[in-house]
C-alpha positions as CSV (number, residue, x, y, z in Angstrom):
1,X,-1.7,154.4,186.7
2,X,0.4,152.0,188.9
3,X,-2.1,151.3,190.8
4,X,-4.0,150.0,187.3
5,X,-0.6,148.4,186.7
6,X,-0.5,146.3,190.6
7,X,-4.0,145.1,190.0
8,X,-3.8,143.8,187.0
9,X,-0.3,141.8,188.0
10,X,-2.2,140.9,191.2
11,X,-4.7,138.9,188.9
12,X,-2.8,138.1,186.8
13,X,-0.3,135.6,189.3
14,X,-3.4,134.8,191.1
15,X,-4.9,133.1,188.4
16,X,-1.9,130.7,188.6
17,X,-3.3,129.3,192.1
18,X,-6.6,127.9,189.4
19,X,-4.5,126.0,187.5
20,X,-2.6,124.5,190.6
21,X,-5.6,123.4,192.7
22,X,-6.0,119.6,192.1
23,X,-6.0,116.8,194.7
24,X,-2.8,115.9,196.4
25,X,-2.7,112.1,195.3
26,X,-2.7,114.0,191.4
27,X,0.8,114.8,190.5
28,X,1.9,117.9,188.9
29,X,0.8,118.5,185.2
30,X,4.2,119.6,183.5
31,X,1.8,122.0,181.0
32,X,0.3,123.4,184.4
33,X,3.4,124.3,185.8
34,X,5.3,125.7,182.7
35,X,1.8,127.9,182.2
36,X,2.0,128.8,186.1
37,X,5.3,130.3,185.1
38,X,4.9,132.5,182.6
39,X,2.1,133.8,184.7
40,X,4.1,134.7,187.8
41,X,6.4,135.6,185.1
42,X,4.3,138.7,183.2
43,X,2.6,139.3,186.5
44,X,6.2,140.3,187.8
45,X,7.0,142.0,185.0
46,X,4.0,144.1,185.5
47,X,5.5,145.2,189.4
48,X,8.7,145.7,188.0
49,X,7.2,147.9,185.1
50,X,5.7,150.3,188.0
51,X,7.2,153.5,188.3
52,X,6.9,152.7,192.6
53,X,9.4,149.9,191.8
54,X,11.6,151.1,189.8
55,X,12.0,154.2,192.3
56,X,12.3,151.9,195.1
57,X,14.6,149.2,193.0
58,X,17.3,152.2,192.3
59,X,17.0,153.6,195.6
60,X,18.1,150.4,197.2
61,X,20.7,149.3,194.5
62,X,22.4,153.2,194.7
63,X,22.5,153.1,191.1
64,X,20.0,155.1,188.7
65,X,17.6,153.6,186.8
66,X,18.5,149.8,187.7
67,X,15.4,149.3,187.8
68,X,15.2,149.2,183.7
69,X,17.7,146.5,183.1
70,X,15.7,144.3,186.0
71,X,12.1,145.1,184.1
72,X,13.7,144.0,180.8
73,X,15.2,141.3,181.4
74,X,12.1,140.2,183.4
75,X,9.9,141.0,180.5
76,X,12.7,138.9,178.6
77,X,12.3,136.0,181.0
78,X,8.5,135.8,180.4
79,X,9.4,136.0,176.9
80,X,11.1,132.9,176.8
81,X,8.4,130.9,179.0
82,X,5.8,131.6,176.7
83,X,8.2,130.0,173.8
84,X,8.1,127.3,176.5
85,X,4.6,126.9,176.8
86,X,4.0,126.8,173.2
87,X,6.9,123.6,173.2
88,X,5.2,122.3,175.8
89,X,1.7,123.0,174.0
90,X,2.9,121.3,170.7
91,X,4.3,118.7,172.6
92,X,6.6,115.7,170.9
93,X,9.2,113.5,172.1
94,X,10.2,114.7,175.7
95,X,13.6,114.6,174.0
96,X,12.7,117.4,171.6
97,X,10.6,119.3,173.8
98,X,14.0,119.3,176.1
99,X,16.2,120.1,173.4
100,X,13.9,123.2,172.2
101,X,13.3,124.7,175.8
102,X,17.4,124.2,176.4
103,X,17.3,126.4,173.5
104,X,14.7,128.9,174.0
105,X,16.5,129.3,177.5
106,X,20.0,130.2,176.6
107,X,19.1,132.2,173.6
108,X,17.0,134.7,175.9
109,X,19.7,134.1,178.8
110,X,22.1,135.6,176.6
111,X,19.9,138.6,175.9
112,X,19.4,139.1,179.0
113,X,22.9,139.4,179.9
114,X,23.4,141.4,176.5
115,X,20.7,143.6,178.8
116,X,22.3,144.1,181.4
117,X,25.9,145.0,179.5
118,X,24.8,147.6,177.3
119,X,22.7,149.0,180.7
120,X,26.3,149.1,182.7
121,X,27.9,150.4,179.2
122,X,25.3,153.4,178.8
123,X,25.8,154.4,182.4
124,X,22.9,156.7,182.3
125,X,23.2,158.8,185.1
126,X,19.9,160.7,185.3
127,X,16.8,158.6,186.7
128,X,13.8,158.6,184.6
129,X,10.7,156.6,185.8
130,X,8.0,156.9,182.9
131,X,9.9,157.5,179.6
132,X,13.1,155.8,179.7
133,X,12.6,154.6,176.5
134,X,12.1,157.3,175.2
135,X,14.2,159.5,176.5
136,X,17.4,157.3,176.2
137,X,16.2,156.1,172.9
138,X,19.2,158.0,171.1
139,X,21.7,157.2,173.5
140,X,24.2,154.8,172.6
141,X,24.1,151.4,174.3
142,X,20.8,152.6,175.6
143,X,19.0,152.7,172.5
144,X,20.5,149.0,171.6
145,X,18.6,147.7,174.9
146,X,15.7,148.5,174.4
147,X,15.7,147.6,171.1
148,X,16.8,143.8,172.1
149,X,14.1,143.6,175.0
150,X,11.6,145.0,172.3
151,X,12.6,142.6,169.8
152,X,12.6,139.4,172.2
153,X,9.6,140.4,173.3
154,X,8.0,140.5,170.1
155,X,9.6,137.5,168.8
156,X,7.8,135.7,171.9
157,X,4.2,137.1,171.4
158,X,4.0,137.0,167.5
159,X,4.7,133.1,167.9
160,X,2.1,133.0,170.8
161,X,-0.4,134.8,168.3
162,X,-0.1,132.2,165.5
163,X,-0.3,129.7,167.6
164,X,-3.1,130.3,169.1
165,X,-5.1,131.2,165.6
166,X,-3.9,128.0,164.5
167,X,-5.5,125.9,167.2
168,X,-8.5,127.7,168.0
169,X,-9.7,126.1,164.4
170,X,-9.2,122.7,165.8
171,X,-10.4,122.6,169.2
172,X,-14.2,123.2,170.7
173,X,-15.7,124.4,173.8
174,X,-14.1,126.3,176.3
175,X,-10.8,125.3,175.0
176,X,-11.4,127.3,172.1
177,X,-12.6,130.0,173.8
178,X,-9.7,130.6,176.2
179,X,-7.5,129.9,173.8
180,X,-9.4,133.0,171.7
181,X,-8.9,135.2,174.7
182,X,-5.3,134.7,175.1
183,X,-5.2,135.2,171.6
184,X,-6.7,138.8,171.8
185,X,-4.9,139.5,175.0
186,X,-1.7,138.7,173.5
187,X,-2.9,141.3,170.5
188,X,-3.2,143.4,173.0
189,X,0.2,143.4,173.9
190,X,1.8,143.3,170.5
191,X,-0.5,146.4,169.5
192,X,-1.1,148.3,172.5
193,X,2.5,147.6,174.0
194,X,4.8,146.3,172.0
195,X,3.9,148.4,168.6
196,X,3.5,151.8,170.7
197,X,7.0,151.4,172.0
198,X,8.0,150.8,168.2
199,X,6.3,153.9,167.5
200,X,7.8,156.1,170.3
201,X,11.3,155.3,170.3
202,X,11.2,155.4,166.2
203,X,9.6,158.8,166.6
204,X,12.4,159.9,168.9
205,X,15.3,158.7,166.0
206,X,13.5,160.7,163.9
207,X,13.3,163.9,166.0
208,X,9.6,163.9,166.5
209,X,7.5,163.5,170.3
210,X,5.4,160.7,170.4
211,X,6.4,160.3,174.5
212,X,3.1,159.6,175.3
213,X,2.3,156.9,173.5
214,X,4.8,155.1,175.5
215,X,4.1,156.7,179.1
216,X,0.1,157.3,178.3
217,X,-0.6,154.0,176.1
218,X,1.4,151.4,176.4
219,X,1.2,151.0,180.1
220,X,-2.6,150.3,180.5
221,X,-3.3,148.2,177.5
222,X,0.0,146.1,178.9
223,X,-2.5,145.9,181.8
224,X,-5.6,144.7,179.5
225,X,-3.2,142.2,178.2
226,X,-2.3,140.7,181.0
227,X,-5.8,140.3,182.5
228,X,-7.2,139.2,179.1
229,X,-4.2,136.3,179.0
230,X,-5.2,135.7,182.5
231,X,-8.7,135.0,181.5
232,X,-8.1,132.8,178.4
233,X,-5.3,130.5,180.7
234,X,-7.9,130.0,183.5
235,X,-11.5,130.3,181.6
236,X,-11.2,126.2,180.9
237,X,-10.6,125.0,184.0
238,X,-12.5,127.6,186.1
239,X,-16.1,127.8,184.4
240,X,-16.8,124.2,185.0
241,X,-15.9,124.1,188.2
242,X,-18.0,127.3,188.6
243,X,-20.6,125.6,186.9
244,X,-20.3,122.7,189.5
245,X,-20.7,124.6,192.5
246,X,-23.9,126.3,191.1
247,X,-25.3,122.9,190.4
248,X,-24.7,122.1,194.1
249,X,-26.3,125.3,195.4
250,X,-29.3,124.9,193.3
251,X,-29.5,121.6,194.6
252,X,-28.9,122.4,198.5
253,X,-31.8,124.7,197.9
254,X,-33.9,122.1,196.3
255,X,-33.7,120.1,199.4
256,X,-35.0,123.2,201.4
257,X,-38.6,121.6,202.3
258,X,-37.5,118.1,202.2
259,X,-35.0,119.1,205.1
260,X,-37.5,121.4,207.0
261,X,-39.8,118.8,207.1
262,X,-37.9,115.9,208.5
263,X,-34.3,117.4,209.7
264,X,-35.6,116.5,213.6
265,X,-35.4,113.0,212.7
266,X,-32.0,113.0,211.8
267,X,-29.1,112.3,214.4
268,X,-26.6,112.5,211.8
269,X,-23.4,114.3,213.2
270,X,-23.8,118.4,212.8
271,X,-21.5,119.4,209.6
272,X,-18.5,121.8,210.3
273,X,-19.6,125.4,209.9
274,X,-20.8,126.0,206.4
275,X,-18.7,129.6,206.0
276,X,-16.3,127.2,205.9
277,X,-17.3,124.5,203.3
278,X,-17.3,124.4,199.5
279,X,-21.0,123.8,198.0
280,X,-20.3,120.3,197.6
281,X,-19.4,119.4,201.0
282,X,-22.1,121.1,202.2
283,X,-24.4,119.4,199.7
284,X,-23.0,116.2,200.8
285,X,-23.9,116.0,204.5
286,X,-27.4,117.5,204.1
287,X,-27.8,114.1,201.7
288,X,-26.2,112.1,204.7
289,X,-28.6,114.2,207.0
290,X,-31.6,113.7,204.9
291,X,-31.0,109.4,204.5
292,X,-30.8,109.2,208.1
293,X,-33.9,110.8,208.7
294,X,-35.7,108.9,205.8
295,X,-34.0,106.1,207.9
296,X,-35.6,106.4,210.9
297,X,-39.0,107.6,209.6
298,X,-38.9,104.6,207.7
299,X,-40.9,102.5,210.2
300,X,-43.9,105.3,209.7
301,X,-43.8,105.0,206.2
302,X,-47.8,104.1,205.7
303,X,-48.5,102.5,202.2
304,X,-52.0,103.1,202.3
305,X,-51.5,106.8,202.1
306,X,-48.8,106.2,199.6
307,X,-50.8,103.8,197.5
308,X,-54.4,106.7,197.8
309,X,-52.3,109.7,197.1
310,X,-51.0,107.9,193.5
311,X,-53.9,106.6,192.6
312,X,-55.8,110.5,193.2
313,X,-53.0,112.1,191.3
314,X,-52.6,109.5,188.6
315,X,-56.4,110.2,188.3
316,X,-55.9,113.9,187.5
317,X,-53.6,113.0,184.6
318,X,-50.1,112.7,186.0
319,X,-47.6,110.7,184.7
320,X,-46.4,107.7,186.7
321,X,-43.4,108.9,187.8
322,X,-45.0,112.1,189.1
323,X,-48.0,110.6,191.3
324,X,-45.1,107.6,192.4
325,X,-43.5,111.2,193.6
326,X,-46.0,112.7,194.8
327,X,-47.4,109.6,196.4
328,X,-43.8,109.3,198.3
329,X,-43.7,112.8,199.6
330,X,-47.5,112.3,201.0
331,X,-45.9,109.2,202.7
332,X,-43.3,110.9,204.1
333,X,-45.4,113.8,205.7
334,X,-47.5,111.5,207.4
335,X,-44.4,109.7,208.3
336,X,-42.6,113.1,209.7
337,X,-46.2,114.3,211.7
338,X,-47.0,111.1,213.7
339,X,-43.1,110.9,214.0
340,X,-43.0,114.0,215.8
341,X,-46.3,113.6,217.7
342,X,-44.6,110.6,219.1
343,X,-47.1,108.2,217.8
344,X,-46.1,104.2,217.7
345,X,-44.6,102.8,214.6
346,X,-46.3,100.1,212.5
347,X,-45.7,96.9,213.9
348,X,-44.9,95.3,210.7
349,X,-42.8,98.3,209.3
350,X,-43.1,98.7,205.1
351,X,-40.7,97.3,202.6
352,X,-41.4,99.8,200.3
353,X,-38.2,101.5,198.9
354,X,-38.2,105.3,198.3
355,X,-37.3,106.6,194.6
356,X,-34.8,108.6,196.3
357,X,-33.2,106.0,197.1
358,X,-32.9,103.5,194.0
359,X,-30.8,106.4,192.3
360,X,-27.3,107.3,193.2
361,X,-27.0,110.9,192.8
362,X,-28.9,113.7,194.1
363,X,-31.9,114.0,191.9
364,X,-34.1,111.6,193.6
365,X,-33.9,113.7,196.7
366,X,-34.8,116.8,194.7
367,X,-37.4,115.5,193.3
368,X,-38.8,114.1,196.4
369,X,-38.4,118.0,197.7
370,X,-40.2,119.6,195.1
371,X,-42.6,117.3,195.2
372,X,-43.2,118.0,199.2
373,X,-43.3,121.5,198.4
374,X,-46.2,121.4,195.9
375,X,-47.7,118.8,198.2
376,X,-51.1,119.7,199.2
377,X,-51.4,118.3,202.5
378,X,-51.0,120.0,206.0
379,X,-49.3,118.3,208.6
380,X,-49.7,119.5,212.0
381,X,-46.7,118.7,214.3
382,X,-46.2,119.7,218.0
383,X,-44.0,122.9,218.6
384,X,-40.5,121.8,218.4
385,X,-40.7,120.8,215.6
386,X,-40.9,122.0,211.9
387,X,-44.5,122.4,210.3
388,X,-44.9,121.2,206.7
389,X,-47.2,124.0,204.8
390,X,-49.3,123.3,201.9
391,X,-47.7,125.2,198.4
């Protein structure tokens, strides 16, 4: 169970690092940061949560069951940043939005400190790693704790919740959707945490034995919360970026047979090891790579194999675009073989400009790739050197 109860604080701080990646010139998004902190926040309130830590927090602090007031008021702390978030969410004057955090902050500073009173009140002398609250729930002092942290913490979440319902109605996208997940993994925590503690420590006034709810339950659906929150606060920023870098891949694999055809030409510097490089750096210098060599084939470029290959596949019934396409990569073939059989250039070298490069993104380079790779000529080059094969 604690191990359940590490992983899911381990992803749930992690996901912070998402929101804080942006380029150094950008300055720090005052949303970003408050939501950063209620992340490191619950995620630390998970650790402390762990029976490991609590056995390990008493053992150093001498004094049994420290370790409770420490969880609670950390639970208390992320409490109150999530009341933060939401100002900051809302927004307003900065002079409200001051004024309410100022507020949210000594209201749960003084339950915190009404924690940690009642704790060294209670004096509870024997150590009890799982079911504190349960079995202290009829203690006096005790029972008043865990009560407070209980309430705080619901006070928190339950404002979360109808936040959340409230503005998934108005906003699209993935917006929307992460603000749905955080809205279920806060339910998580009000049900599955929150009301199973209710349930347990009520059961306990009552006489009854409901300890397992809060040892059994409560513990791993605290987990599901967390990871679902986690989710929901990264989900808009991540998936596009996600989306991105699959965009880049599929396109540095587009460019497969351009490259393997003409890469010998190039005497663009050699790129940094790719292990090492985000899709869209590597992307980047393969385009440099590729110009270069389309750069020096240039004075090979033979119109009158450009100008037969269109007019055959425009004959077949292909649209203009596709035989000008066509008609380039043909060019560029015969370009690449006499290139690489060291033939002499044209004397008079073509003016003729490649699609490829009349657009300013990558698509111009794809389509000249894919259009090499259905190509149906063979071009034989000396060994060395990369063969083009018909598709």
């Amino acid at each position: 169970m604690s191990l359940i109860v590490y992983l899911a604080a381990a992803v749930f701080g992690l996901s912070c690092t998402v929101l804080l990646r942006r380029p150094p010139s950008f300055p720090r998004d005052p949303l970003t940061v408050t939501t950063c902190v209620a992340i490191v926040l619950g995620a630390l309130g998970l650790v402390c949560a762990a029976p490991p830590t609590l056995s390990a927090v008493n053992g150093l602090t001498g004094v049994a069951n420290f370790g409770a007031p420490l969880t609670y008021g950390m639970i208390s702390a992320y409490s109150c940043s999530l009341l933060v978030l939401l100002f900051q969410w809302r927004g307003g004057s900065p002079a409200r939005i001051r004024r309410l955090v100022l507020r949210s902050m000594a209201a749960y500073g003084a339950l915190i400190i009404a924690i940690v009173v009642l704790f060294a009140l209670a004096d509870p002398r024997t150590e009890r790693l799982t079911d504190l609250d349960t079995y202290y729930a009829n203690t006096p002092y005790m029972r008043e704790m865990i009560v407070l942290y209980l309430l705080g913490h619901s006070a928190a979440t339950l404002a979360m919740c109808t936040v959340c319902v409230s503005w998934a109605r108005e906003v699209t996208g993935l917006l929307r959707t992460g603000l749905q997940l955080i809205l279920v993994g806060t339910l998580l925590d009000v049900v599955g945490f929150q009301l199973v503690k209710y349930t347990a420590v009520v059961a306990r006034w009552s006489g009854h034995d409901l300890d397992f709810l809060s040892t059994g339950v409560a513990p791993p659906m605290a987990s599901l919360a967390a990871l679902t929150c986690s989710m929901g606060f990264v989900l808009p920023r991540l998936l596009p970026t996600a989306r991105a870098h699959w965009r880049y891949l599929d396109d540095l694999r587009g460019l497969g047979p351009l490259w393997s055809e003409i890469r010998f030409a190039s005497i663009a510097p050699k790129p940094p090891s790719a292990l090492w490089q985000l899709p869209r750096m590597r992307l980047h210098w393969r385009e440099v790579s590729i110009h270069d060599a389309l750069l020096a084939l240039a004075p090979y470029f033979d119109d009158r194999v450009r100008e037969r290959t269109r007019e055959a596949a425009l004959h077949e019934g292909r649209s203009a675009h596709e035989a000008r396409m066509v008609a380039e990569a043909a060019m560029v073939a015969d370009a690449a073989r006499r290139a690489a059989a060291r033939e002499e250039p044209f004397g008079t070298p073509s003016t003729y400009r490649l699609y490829a490069t009349e657009v300013s993104d990558t698509g111009g380079l794809v389509e000249l790739a894919r259009a090499l790779a259905r190509s149906r000529v063979t071009a034989a080059v000396p060994e060395g050197t990369v063969k083009a094969t018909p598709h």
